[in-house]
C-alpha positions in Angstrom: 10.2 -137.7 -182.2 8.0 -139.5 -180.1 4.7 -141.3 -181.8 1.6 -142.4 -180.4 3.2 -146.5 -181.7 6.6 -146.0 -179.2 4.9 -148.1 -176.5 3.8 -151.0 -178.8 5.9 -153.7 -178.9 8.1 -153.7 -181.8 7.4 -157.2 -182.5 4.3 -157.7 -181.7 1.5 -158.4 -184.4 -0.5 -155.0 -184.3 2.9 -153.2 -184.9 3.9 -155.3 -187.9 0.4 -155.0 -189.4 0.2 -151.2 -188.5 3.7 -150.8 -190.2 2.5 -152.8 -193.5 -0.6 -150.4 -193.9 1.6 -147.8 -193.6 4.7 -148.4 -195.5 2.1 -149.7 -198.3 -0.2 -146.5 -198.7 3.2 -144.7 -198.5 4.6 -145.9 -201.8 1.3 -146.1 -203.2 1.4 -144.6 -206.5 -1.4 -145.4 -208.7 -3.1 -147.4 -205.2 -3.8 -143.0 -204.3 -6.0 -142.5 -207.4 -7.8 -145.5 -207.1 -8.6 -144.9 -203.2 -9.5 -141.3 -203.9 -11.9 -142.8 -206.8 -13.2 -145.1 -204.6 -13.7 -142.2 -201.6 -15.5 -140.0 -204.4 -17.8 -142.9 -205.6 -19.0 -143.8 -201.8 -19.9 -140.2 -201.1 -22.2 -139.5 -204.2 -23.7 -142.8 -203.8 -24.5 -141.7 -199.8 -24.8 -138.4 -200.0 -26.5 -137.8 -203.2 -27.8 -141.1 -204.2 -29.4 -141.1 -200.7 -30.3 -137.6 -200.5 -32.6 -137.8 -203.6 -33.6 -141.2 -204.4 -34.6 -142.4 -200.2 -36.7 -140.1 -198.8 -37.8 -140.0 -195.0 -41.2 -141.3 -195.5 -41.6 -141.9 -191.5 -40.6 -138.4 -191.0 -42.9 -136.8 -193.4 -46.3 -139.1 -192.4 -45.8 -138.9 -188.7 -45.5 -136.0 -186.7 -43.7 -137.4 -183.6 -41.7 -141.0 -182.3 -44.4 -142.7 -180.9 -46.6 -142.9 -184.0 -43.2 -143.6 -186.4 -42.7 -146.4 -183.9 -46.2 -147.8 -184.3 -46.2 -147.6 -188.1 -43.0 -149.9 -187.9 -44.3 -151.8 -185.4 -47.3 -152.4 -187.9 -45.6 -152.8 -190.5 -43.3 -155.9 -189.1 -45.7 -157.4 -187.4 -47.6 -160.2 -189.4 -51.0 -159.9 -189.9 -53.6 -162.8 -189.6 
């Protein structure tokens, strides 16, 4: 079976760190459950947390680019 490693050098330092990653999430036992909690906890705090709690307030006050780029513009811009 031919993989997309067989031209790396079997001794070089990308192969020997590929093959740790590997060989280690392949006898991962309890390692699975706490990636998969881990996985679940990043996409609620994205997708929901983000969703819900950050609105697009650029999107909603301006109608096109040019005055969303002004309001930041204005908005980082010091005044005097």
């Amino acid at each position: 079976m031919k993989t997309i490693y067989s031209n790396m050098n079997k001794d070089g330092f990308f192969h020997k760190a590929l093959n740790m990653y590997v060989d280690g999430f392949r006898s991962m036992t309890v390692g699975r459950k706490l990636w998969a909690l881990i996985l679940i906890k990043l996409a609620i705090m994205f997708l929901i947390l983000k969703t819900f709690f950050f609105p697009d307030i650029l999107h909603d006050n301006y109608d096109n680019d040019d005055e969303r780029a002004q309001a930041v513009r204005t908005a980082l811009t010091p005044r005097k």
